[in-house]
C-alpha positions in Angstrom: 99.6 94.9 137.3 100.5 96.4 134.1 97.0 98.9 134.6 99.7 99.5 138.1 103.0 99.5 136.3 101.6 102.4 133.7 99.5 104.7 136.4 102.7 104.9 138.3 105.1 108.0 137.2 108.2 106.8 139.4 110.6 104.5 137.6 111.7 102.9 141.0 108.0 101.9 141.6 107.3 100.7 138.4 110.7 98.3 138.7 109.1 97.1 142.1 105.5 96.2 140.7 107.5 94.2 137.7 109.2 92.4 140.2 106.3 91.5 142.2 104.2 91.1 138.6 107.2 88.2 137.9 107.2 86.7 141.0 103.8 86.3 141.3 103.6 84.6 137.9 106.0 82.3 139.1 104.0 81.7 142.1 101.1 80.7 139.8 103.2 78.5 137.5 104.5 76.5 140.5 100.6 76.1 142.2 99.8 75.2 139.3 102.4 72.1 138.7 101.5 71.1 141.8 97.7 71.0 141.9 98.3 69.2 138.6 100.4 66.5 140.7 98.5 66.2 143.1 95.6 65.0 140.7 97.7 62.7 139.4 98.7 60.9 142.6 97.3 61.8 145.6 100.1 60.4 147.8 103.2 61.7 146.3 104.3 65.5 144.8 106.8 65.2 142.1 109.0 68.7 141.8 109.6 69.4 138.1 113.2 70.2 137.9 114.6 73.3 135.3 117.4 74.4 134.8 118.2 78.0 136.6 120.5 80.7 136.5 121.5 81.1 140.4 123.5 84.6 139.4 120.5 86.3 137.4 118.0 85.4 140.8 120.4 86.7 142.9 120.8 89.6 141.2 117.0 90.0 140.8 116.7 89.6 144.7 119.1 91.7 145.3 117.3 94.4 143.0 113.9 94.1 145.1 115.8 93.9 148.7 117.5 97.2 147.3 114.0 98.6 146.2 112.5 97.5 149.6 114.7 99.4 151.1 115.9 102.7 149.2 114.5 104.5 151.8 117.3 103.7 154.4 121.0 103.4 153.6 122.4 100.1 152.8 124.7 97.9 150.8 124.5 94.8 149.0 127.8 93.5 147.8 127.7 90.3 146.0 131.0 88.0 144.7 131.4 85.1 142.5 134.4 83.3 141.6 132.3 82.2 138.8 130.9 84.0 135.4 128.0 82.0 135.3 126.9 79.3 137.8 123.5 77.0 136.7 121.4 74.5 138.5 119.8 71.6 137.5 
């Protein structure tokens, strides 16, 4: 990806193949923690919890919906009543 990232002159692409470069590492980390379960104990799949910042993937969602589709007009308006919301 990063051979990708630095062959691409467009900033807007470049933002796009980090996005998907992230994602897909955090693809690997979770097929990962599972194949390691799944040795483990065959008949159950334990999800390890951690703690995440809802407003910082929203926004990062937002950000690649946005890039998805810069070719069309659109609008993505987001609102919190909260500064910082995390899940555990």
């Amino acid at each position: 990806m990063s051979f990708i990232k630095k062959k691409v002159p467009d900033i807007h692409t470049q933002q796009l193949v980090e996005n998907t470069e992230r994602q897909a590492q955090k693809l690997v980390n979770e097929i990962e923690a599972l194949l390691i379960t799944a040795r483990k104990d065959r008949q159950k799949v334990y999800l390890q919890k951690e703690e995440t910042d809802l407003v910082l993937l929203v926004t990062e969602v937002a950000q690649e919906v946005s890039m998805q589709h810069s070719h069309q007009p659109h609008q993505i308006k987001m609102e919190s009543e909260l500064n910082e919301l995390n899940l555990c």
